[in-house]
VOGU-3710 file (C-alpha; in Angstrom, 3 decimals, decimal comma):
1> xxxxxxxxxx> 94,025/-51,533/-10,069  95,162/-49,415/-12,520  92,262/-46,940/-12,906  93,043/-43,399/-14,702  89,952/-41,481/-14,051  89,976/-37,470/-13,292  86,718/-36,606/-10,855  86,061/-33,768/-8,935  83,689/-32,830/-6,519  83,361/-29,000/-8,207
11> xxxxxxxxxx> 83,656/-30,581/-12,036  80,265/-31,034/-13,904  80,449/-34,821/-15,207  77,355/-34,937/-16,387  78,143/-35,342/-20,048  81,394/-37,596/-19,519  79,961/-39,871/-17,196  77,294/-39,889/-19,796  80,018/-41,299/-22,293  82,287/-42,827/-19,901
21> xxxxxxxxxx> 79,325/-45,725/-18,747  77,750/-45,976/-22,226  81,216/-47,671/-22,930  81,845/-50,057/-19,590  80,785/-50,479/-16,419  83,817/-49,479/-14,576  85,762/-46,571/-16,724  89,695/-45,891/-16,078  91,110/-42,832/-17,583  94,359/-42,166/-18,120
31> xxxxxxxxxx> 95,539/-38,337/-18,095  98,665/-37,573/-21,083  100,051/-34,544/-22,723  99,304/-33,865/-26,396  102,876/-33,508/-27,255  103,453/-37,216/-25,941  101,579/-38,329/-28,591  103,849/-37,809/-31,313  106,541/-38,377/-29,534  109,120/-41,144/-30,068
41> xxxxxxxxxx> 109,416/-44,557/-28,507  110,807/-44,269/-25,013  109,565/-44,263/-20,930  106,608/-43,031/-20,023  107,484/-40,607/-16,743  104,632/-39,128/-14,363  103,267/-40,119/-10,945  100,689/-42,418/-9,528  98,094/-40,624/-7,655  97,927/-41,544/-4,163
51> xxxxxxxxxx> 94,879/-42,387/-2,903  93,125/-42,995/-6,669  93,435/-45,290/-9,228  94,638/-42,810/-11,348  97,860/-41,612/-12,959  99,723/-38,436/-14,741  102,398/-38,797/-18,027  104,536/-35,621/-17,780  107,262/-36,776/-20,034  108,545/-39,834/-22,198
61> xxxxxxxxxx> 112,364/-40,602/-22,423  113,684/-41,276/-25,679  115,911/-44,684/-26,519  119,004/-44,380/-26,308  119,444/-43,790/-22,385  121,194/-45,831/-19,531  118,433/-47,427/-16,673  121,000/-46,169/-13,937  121,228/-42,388/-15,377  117,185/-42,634/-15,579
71> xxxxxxxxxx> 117,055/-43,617/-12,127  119,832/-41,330/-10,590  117,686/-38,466/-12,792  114,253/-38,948/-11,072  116,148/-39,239/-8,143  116,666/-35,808/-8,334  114,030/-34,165/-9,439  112,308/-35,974/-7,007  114,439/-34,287/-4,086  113,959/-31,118/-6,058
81> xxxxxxxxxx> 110,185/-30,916/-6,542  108,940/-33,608/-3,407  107,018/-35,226/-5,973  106,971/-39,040/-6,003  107,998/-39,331/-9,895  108,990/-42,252/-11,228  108,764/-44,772/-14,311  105,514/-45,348/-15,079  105,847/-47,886/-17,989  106,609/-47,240/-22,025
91> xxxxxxxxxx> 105,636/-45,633/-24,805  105,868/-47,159/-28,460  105,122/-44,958/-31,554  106,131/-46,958/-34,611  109,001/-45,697/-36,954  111,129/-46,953/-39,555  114,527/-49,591/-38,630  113,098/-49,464/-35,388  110,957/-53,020/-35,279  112,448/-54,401/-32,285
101> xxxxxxxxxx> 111,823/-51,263/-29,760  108,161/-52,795/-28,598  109,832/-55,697/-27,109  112,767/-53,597/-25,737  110,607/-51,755/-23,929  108,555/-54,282/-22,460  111,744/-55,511/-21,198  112,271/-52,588/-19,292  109,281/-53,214/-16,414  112,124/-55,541/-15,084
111> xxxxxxxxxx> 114,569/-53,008/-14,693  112,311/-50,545/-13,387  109,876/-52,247/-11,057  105,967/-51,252/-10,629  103,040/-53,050/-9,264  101,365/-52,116/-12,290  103,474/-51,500/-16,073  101,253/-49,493/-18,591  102,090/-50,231/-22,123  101,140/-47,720/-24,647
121> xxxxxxxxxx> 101,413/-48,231/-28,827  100,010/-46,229/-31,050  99,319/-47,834/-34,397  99,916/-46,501/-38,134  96,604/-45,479/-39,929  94,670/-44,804/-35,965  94,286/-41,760/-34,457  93,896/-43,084/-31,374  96,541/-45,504/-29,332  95,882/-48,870/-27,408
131> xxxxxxxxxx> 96,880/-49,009/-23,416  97,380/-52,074/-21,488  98,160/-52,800/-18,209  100,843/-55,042/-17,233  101,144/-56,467/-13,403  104,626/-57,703/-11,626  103,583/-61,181/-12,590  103,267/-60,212/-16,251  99,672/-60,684/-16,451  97,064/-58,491/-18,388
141> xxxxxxxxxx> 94,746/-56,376/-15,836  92,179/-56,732/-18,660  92,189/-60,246/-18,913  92,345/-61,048/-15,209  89,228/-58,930/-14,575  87,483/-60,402/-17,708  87,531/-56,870/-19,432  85,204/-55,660/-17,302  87,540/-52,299/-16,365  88,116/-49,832/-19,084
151> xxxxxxxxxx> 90,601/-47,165/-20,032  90,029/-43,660/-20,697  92,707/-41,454/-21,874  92,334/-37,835/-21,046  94,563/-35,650/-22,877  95,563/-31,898/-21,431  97,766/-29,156/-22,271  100,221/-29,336/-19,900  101,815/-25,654/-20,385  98,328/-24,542/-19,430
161> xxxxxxxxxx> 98,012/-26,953/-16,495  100,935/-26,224/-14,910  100,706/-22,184/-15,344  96,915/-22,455/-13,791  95,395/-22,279/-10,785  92,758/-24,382/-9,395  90,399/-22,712/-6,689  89,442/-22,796/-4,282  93,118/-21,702/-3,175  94,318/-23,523/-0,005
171> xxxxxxxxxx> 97,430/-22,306/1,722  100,741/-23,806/2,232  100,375/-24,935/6,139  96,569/-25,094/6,258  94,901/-27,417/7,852  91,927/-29,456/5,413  89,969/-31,945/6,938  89,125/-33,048/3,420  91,494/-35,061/1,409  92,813/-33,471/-1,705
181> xxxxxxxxxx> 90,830/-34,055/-5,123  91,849/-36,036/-7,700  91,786/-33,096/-10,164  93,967/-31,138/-7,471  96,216/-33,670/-6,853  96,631/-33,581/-10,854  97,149/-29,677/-11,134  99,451/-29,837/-7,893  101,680/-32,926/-9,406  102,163/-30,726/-12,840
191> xxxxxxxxxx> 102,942/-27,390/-10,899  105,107/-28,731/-8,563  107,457/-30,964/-11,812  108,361/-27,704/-13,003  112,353/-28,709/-13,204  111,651/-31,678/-15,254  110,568/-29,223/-18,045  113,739/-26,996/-17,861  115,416/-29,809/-20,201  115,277/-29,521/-23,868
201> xxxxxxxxxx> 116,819/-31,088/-26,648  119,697/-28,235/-26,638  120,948/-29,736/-23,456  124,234/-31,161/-23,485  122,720/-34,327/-21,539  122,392/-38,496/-21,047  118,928/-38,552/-21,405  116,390/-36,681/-24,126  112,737/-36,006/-22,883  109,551/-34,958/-24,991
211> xxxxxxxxxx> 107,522/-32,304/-23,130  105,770/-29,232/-23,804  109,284/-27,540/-23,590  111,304/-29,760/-25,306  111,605/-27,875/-27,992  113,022/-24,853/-26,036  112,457/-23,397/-23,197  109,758/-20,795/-22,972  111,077/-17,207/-22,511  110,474/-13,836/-23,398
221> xxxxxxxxxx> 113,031/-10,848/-23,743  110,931/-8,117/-23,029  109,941/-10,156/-19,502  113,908/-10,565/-18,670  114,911/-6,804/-19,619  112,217/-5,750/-16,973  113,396/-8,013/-14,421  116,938/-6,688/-14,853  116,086/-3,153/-15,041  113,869/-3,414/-12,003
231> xxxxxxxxxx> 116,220/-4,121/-9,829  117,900/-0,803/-9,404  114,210/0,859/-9,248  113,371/-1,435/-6,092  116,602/-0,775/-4,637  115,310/3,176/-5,014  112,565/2,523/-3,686  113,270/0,646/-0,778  115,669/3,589/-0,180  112,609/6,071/-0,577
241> xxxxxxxxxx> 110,945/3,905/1,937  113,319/3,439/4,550  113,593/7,546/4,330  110,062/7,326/4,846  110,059/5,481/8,179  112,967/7,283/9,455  110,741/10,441/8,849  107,599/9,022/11,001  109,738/7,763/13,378  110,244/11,215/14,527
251> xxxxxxxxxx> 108,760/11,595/18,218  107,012/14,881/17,987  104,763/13,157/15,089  103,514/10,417/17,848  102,328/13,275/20,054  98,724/12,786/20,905  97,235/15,727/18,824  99,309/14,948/16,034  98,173/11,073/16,115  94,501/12,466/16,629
261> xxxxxxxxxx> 94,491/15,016/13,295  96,459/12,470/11,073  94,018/9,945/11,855  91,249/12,565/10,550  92,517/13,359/7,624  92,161/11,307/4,547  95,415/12,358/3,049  97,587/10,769/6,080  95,593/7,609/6,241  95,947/7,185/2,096
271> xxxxxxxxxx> 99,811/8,044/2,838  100,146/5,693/5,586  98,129/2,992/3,249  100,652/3,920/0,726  103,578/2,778/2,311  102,433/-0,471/4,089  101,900/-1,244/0,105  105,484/-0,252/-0,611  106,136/-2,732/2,389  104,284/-5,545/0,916
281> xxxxxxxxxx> 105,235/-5,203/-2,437  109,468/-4,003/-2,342  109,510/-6,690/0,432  112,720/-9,058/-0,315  110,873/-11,852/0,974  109,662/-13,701/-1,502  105,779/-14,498/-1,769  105,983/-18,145/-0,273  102,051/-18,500/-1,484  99,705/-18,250/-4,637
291> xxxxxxxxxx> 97,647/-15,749/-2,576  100,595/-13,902/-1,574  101,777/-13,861/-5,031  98,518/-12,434/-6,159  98,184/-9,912/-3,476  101,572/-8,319/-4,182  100,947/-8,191/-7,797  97,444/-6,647/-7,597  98,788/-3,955/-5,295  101,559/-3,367/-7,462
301> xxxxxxxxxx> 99,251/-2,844/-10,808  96,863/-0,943/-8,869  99,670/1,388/-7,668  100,705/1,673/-11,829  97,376/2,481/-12,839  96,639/4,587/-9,787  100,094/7,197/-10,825  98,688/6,756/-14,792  95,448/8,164/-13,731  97,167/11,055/-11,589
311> xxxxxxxxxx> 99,190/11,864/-14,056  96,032/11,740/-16,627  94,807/14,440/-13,526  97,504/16,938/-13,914  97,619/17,030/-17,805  94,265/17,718/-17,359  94,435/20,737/-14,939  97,289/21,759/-16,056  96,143/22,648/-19,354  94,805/25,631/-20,603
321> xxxxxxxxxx> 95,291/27,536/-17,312  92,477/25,329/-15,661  94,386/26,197/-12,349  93,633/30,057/-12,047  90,222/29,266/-13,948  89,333/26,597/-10,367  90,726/29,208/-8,244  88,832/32,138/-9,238  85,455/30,165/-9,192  86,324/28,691/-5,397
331> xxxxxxxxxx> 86,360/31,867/-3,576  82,614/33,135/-5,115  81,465/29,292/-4,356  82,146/29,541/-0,864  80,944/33,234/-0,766  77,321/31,887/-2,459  76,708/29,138/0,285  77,978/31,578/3,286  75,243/33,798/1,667  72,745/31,066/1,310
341> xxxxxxxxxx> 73,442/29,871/4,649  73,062/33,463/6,151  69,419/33,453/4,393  68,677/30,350/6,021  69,499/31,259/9,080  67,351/34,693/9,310  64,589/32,298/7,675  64,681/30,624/10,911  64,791/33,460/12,954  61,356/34,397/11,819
351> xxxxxxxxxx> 58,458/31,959/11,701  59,945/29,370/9,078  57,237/27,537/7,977  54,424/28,872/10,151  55,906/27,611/12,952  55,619/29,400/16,011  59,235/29,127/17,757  60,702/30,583/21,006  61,647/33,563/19,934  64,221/34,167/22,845
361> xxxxxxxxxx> 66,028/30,924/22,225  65,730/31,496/18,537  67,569/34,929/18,599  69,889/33,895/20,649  70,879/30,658/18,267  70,181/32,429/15,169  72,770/35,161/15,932  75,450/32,796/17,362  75,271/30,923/13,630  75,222/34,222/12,372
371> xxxxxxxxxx> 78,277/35,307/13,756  80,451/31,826/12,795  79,251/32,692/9,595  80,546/36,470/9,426  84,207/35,156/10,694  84,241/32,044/7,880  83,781/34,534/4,752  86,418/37,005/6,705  88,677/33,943/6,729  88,067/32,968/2,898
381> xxxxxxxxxx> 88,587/36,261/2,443  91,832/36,095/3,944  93,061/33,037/2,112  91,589/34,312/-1,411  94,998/36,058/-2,345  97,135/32,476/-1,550  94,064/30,021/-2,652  95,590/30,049/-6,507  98,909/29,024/-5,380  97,748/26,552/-2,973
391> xxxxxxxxxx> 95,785/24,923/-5,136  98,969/24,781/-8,390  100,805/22,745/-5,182  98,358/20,529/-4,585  97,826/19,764/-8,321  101,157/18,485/-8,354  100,186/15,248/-5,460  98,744/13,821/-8,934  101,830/12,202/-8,693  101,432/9,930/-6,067
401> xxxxxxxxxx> 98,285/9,035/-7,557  94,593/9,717/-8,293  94,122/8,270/-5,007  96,137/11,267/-3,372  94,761/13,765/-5,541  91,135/12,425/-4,332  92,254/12,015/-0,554  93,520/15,712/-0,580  90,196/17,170/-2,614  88,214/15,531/0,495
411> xxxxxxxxxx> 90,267/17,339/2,691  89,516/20,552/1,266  86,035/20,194/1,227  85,967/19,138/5,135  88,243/22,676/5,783  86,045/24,705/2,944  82,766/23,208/4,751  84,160/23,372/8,250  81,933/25,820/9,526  78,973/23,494/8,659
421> xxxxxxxxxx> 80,819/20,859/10,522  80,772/23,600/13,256  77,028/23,950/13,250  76,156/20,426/13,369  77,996/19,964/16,398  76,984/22,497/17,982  73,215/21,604/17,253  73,707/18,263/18,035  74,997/18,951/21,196  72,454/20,750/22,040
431> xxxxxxxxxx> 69,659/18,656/21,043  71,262/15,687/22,390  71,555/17,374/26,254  67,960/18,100/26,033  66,679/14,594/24,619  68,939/12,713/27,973  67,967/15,697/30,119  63,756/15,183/29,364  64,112/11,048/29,674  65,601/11,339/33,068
441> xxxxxxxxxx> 63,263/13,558/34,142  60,446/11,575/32,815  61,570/8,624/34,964  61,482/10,583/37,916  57,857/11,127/37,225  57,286/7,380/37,380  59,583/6,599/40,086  62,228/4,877/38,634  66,269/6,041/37,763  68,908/4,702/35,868
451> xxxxxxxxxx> 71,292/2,146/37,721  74,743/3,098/36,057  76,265/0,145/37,738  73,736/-2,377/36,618  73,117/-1,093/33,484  68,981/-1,089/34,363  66,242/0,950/35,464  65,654/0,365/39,079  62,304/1,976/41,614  63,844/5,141/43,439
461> xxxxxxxxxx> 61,810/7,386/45,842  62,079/11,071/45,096  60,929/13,989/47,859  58,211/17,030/46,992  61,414/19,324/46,011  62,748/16,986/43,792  59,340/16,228/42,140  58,861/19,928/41,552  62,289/21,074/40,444  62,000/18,108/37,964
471> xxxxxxxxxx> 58,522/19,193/37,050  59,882/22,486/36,311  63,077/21,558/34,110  60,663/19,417/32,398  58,460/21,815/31,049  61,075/24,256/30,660  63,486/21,769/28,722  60,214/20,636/26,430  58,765/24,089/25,167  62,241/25,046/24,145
481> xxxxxxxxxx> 62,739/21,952/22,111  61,273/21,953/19,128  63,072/25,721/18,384  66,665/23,549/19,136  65,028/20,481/16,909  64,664/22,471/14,250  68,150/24,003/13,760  69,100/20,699/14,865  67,176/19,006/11,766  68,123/21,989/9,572
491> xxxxxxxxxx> 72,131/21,615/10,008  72,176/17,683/10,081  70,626/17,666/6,604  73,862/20,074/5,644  76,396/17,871/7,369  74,567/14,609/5,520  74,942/16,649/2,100  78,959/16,795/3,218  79,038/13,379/4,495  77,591/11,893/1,373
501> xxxxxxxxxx> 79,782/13,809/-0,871  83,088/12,855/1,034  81,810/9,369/1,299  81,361/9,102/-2,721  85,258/10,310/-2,395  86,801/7,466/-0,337  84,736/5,023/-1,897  86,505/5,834/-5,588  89,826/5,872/-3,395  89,102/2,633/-1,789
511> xxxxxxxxxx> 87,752/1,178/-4,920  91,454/1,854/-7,028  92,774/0,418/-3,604  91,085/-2,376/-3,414  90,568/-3,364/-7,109  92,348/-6,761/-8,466  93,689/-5,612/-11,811  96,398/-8,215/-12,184  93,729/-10,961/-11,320  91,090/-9,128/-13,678
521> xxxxxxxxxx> 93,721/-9,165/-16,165  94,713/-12,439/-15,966  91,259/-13,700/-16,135  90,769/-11,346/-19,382  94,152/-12,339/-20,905  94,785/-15,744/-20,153  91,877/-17,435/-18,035  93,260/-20,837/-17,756  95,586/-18,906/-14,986  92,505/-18,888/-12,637
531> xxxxxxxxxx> 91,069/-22,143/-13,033  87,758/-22,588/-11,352  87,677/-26,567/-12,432  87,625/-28,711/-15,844  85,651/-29,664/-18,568  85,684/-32,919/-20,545  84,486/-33,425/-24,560  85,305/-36,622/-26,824  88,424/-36,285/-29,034  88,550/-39,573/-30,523
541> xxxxxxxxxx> 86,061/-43,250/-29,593  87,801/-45,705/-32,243  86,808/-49,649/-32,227  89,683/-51,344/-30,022  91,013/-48,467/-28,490  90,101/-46,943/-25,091  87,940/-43,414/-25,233  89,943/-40,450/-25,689  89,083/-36,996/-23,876  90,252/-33,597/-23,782
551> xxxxxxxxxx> 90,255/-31,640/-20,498  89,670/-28,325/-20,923  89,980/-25,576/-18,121  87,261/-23,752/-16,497  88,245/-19,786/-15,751  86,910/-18,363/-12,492  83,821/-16,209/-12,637  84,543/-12,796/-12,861  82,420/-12,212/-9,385  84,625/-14,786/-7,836
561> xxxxxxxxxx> 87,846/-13,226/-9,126  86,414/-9,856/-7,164  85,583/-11,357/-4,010  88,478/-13,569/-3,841  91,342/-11,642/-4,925  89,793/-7,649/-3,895  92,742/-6,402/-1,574  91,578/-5,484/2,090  91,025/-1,841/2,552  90,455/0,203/5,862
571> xxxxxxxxxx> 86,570/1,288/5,752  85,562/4,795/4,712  82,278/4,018/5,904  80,323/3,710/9,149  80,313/0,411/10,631  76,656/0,792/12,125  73,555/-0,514/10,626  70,817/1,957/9,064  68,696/1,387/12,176  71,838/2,467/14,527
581> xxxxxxxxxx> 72,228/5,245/11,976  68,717/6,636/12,598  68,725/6,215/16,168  71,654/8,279/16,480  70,251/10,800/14,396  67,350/10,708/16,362  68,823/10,795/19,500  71,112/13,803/18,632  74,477/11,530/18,442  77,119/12,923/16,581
591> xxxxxxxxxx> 78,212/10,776/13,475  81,656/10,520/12,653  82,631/8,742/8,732  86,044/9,327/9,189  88,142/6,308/8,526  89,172/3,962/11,262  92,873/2,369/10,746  90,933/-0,578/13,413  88,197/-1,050/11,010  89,951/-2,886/8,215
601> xx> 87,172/-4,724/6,022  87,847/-7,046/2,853
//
């Protein structure tokens, strides 16, 4: 039954099914191509949906052609695009000295046999055209079922079609235990007939077709000068990159300490990031996927926009001497917080707060700090003389990209803030020995231990000498630790401050990383790319002709652009939950938000 209806399970019908059953019982649309409408007489070519009673006009052939060229043609294309085209019936468009074409091409369902022959005419003075439906014993589907099914015409643009997208995206080899939609099937069938738009009336051919390119063949200049002069830019780069390998390959970089500080530092993991994108995009393999497509094209605009911005960096700093202007304000910065620190750390010595410390204990720490402190402002001391030219050098990494620049200011601040980083640990440690050290001892109190095997607390028997050494260390581990608590609490509230800053930094890097600007663009530019399903409204309801509609494409929500097309970036951010956060804060565990190349999130 020769049913032309569109449906889809993510489509709102609402309004057309609204329309479609005010009209009939039983509605059959029938999807064309607005430039088949003014087309001349000729074949109607397309494909029959499998699976639905629906089909898809992609072309009409124009009178004068030979049947066995028309046949030999779809032949081909159909070994081309593995798309089941074929004849679907004729299309009549009246015209002057041309009176006997209708019956021509009626003639034609002989030569070119279907189960079902769709005649289409479109009649001087109408806007609309009539459809009927022709089986292979010449009888009227409309009569035979009484008129009880109805045609419905859906026009589309077919450029548009064919250029989109319909989501959501399933790969080439993956398994769907759902059957493919009608509306898919319809986007699919249009994508995939690509070569049957490539000829246009300037062709040199049997056979003249009426599509959306038969006027000429869409192409821009500007597009084909970039492909040409990006060839010898890839090869340059591939070049660059293959240096690049051949550099890490180098066996002293694969030692153990060098793995273990390149895996710290934010400007090796943002290089290393850096070059599996020059992998992925300069890759001669071409994308065999939409999603691959898209992937290599966001990473390559987010690589453009990521040198624009560095480059935005060093105008910036270069300008107006901004360089000796930084350096000459670093060197009394750090100065300031080694003096601020220093002032904290004689306020604890005393009785900060009120608080009524260990005053041993508290010497003894407060001077240790003290002295790290008295060797950091020696050593920025030292480096004041060189810091100026150091920092001219690193200006110039703008040119790798904001993301460099950014990676390389973070690891300045860790070195410039190192001795804080110092403090904390040595706090932490500290605290944390004397937090494990007062819970074992308070289960040997009740009588139990900790089964390292089992992972449990099991009943254990202790003697008088082991009850009163462990009394002992008790007390003597729990008056001294509130004095270590508090330069415990006092330094992790620095390292947070550090933390927090550094973590603002690699979420802007991972954010220019992991941002789809080509999809964003395209959904900006041209949304029918990204088509998130269609939209139906009445183009023309005329009195013996079947309802005309117009699909019109959807675009993707932006959110859904973000989430679906954001480019998987390796985590500057701890993996644990707030409440694992806090406990190892509370328990004195040392937190580490250095990126993880293991952790890669999307």
């Amino acid at each position: 039954m020769p049913a032309l209806v569109i449906a889809h399970s993510r489509v709102d019908l609402h309004d057309v099914g609204y329309k479609i059953r005010a009209t009939s019982q039983k509605s059959s649309p029938f999807k064309s191509h607005k430039c088949c409408n003014t087309a001349d007489s000729g074949l109607l070519v397309g494909r029959w949906i499998p699976g639905h009673n629906s089909a898809v006009v992609l072309a009409v052939i124009h009178y004068p052609f030979i049947p066995g060229q028309v046949k030999k043609y779809l032949s081909e294309l159909q070994s081309q695009t593995q798309v089941d085209l074929t004849v679907l019936g004729s299309w009549s468009m009246p015209k002057e000295g041309q009176e006997g074409m209708d019956s021509f091409l009626k003639d034609l369902s002989t030569i070119f046999p279907q189960e079902c022959w769709l005649q289409l005419s479109r009649e001087i003075g109408k806007r609309g055209f009539t459809c009927q439906v022709v089986q292979n014993n010449g009888r009227l589907l409309q009569e035979q079922k009484n008129g009880d099914d109805k045609i419905v015409l859906i026009h589309y643009d077919q450029r548009k079609v064919m250029l989109s997208q319909l989501h959501p995206v399933q790969d080439v080899g993956q398994k769907s235990d759902v059957e493919a939609s009608e509306l898919g099937l319809v986007f699919q069938t249009v994508a995939q007939s690509q070569p049957l738009f490539l000829l246009d009336k300037y062709d040199d051919g049997p056979l003249k077709l009426s599509h959306w390119q038969s006027e000429g063949r869409e192409a821009s200049i500007i597009a084909e000068l970039l492909k040409q002069a990006s060839v010898p830019v890839c090869i340059f780069l591939t070049w660059l990159l293959s240096l690049w390998h051949w550099l890490c390959s180098f066996r002293i970089l694969h030692l153990r300490p060098v793995l273990f500080i390149s895996s710290k530092l934010s400007t090796c993991v943002q290089s290393g990031y850096r070059a599996v994108h020059f992998k992925t995009v300069f890759s001669p393999k071409k994308a065999a996927t939409h999603m691959e497509f898209m992937r290599k094209a966001n990473i390559f605009v987010s690589f453009l926009v990521d040198i624009a911005l560095g480059l935005l960096l060093i105008s910036w700093l270069y300008r107006e001497n901004r360089i000796s202007k930084l350096a000459d304000t670093l060197v009394p910065v750090a100065d300031r917080v080694a003096k601020e620190l220093q002032e904290l750390l004689e306020w604890l010595m005393g009785a900060p707060a009120g608080l009524k410390m260990n005053r041993a204990l508290d010497q003894v720490l407060g001077r240790f700090f003290l002295y790290h402190i008295h060797l950091w402002i020696s050593y920025i001391h030292l480096m004041s003389p060189f810091i100026e030219r150091i920092l001219w050098y690193v200006g110039l990494s703008g040119c790798l990209g904001l993301t460099f620049a950014l990676s390389i200011l973070s690891d300045i601040v860790a070195l410039l803030t190192f001795h804080i980083y110092c403090f904390y640990v040595y706090g932490a440690r500290l605290y944390c020995l004397k937090i494990y050290g007062l819970s074992s001892l308070w289960r040997l109190f009740r009588g139990k231990k900790w089964n390292v095997l089992r992972q449990r607390v099991d009943s254990c028997s202790y003697d008088l000498d082991q009850l009163f050494i462990g009394t002992l260390l008790f007390t003597i581990l729990l008056f001294l630790l509130p004095t270590t608590a508090l330069y415990y609490l006092v330094f992790t509230l620095l390292r947070l401050v550090m933390v927090l800053f550094q973590g603002v930094i690699h979420l802007s890097v991972d954010f220019i990383n992991s941002l789809p600007l080509f999809a964003i663009g395209l959904r900006i530019c041209r949304p029918y790319r990204l088509a998130e399903g269609v939209k139906f409204k009445v183009l023309c309801q005329e009195p013996g002709t079947p309802l005309h509609l117009m699909m019109e494409i959807n675009p993707l929500k932006c959110s859904s652009v973000l989430q679906c097309y954001r480019t998987p970036t390796y985590s500057c951010y701890p993996k644990d939950s707030w409440a694992a956060l806090c406990k190892k804060l509370f328990v004195g565990e040392l937190i580490y938000p250095w990126k993880q190349k293991t952790a890669k999130t999307d």
